[in-house]
C-alpha positions in Angstrom: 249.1 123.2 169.8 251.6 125.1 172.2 255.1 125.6 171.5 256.3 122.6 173.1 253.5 120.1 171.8 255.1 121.4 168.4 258.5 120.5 169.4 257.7 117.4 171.0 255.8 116.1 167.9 258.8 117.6 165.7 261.2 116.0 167.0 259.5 112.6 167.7 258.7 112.5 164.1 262.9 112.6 163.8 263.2 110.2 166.4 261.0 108.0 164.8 262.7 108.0 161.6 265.8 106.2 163.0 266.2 102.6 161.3 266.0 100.3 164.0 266.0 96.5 164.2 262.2 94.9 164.7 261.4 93.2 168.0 262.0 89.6 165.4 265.8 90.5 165.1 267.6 87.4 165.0 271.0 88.8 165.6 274.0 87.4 163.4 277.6 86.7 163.0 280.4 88.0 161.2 284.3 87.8 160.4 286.5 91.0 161.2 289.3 92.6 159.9 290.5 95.4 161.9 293.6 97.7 160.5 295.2 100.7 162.3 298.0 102.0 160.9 300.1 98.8 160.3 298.2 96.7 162.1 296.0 94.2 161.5 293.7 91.5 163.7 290.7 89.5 162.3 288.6 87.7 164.8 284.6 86.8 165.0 281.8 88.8 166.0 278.7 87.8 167.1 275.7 90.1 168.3 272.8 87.9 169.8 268.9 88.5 169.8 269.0 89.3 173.3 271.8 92.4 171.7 274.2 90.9 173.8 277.7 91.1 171.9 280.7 88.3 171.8 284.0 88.9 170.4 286.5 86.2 169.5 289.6 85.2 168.1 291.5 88.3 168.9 294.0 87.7 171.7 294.8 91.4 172.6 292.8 92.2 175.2 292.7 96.4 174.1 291.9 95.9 170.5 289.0 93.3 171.8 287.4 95.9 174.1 287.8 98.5 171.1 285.9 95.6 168.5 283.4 95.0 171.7 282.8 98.8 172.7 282.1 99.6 168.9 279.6 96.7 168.5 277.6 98.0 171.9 277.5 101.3 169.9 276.6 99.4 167.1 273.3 97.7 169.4 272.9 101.2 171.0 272.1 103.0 168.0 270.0 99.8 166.4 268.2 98.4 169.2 264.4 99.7 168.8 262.7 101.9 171.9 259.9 103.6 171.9 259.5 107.3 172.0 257.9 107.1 175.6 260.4 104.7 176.5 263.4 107.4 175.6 261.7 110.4 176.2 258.1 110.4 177.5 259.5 112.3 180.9 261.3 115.1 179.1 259.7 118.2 177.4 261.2 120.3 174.1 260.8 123.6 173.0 263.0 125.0 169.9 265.5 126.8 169.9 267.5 128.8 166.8 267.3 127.7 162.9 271.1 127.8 161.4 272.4 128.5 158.0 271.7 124.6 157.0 267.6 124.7 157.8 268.5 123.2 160.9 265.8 123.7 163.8 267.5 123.2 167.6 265.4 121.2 169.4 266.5 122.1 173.8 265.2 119.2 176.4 264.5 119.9 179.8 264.5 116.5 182.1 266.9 115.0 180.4 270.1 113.6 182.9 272.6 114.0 180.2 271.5 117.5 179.4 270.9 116.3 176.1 270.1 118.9 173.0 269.6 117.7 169.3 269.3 119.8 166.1 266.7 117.8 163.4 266.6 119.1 159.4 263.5 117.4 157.9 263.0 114.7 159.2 266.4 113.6 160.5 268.4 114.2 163.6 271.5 116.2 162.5 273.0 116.9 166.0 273.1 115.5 169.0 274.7 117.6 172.5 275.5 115.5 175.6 277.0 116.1 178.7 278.3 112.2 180.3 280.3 113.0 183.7 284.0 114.7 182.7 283.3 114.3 178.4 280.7 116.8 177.0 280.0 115.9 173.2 278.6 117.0 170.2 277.7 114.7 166.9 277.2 116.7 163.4 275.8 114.1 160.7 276.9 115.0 156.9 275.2 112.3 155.0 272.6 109.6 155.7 271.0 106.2 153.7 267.8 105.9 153.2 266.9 102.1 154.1 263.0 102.1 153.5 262.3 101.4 157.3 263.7 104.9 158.2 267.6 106.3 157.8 270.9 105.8 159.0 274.3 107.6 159.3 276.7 107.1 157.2 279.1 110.2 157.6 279.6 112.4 161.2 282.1 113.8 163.1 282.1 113.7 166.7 284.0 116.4 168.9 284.9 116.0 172.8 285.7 118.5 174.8 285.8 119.2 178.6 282.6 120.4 180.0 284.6 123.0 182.5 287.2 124.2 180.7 285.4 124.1 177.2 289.1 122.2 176.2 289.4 120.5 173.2 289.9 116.5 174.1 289.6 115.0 170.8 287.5 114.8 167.4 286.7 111.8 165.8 285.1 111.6 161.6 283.1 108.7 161.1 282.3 106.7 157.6 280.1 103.6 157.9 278.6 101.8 155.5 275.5 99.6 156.0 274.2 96.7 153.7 271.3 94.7 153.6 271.2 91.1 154.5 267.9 89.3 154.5 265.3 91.5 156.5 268.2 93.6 158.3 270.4 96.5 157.5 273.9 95.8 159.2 277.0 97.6 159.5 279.5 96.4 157.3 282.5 99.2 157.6 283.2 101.8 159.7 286.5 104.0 159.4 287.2 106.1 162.0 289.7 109.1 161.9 290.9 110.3 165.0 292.9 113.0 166.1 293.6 114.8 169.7 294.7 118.4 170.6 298.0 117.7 169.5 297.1 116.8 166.2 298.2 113.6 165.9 296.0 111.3 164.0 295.1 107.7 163.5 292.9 106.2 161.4 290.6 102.9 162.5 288.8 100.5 159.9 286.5 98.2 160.9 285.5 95.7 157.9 282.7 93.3 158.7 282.4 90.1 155.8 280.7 86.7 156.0 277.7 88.6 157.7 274.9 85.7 158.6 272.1 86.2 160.2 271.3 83.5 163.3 268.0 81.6 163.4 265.6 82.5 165.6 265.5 79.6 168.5 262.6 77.4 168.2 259.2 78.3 170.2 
């Protein structure tokens, strides 16, 4: 194998590893209770099979694109695509190993100039450049849901990809829990704070979580 058939088969083995929902995902519902600071809204979620996303009962229309951004992250990260699908246009090579045992995997053809560390078989950093924001995710801690892992601890820093400046960084807790067949989110608590150093701190708790039956054939 040449370098880059390693790489590629390196880190397609990571990419593979992701827990993602089956083509059978029914989608579900849920109640939310979202708190910042003082604040608090509940409202009703709803993520179809098609991984279209609803969001009701919350009459403030910024803290209902916040609940409906998060969820399309949510489908983002969960909906399944194939390898070829994501990646069979771009080709790897490796790059440095750090102090952790992490290997740097460098993509060429990729439009986001996207670069990912992996350590064993998980993806431990992910580098993206999306118009004006360059970002870079660092995962601490992961569950192991059978079907492949997930997340459960990263922090994400944005900076300016001409200046190198410092636009914000963002530390992420979720917590997933089975219900029948599916692993779903069930809290995520974000901490966020900008160059200044203020911070705030977001918690998304998800209860009630049913998933919908699939429509009749």
């Amino acid at each position: 194998m040449t370098d880059q058939q390693d790489a590629r088969a390196f880190f397609r083995a990571a990419y593979e590893n992701r827990y993602t929902w089956d083509t059978d995902f029914p989608g579900y519902t849920a109640d939310l209770e979202l708190t910042q600071g003082d604040e608090v809204y509940t409202g009703k979620v709803r993520i179809n099979a098609d991984f279209s996303v609803e969001v009701s009962g919350i009459e403030d229309e910024t803290v209902r694109e916040s609940v409906y951004t998060q969820l399309r992250d949510i489908v983002t990260h969960r909906k399944r695509s194939s390898f070829e699908q994501s990646h069979g246009k771009n080709s790897f090579s490796f790059g440095d190993r750090d102090d952790t045992d992490a290997i740097e995997i460098l993509v060429q053809g990729d439009a986001m100039g996207s670069n990912y560390k992996v350590r064993g078989q998980e993806i431990c950093q992910v580098s993206r450049v999306m118009g004006r924001m360059a970002f870079t995710i660092d995962h601490h801690a992961s569950q192991d849901t059978g079907k492949g892992y997930v997340a459960t601890r990263y922090d994400a820093v944005f900076r300016n990809p001409q200046t190198q400046d410092l636009l914000r960084v963002m530390k992420f807790e979720d917590r997933f829990e089975p219900v029948g067949d599916y692993y779903i989110l069930t809290q995520q608590v974000i901490q966020a704070e900008d160059p200044q150093g203020q911070q705030t701190t977001t918690c998304f708790s998800y209860s009630n979580v049913q998933l919908l039956t699939p429509a009749a054939v």
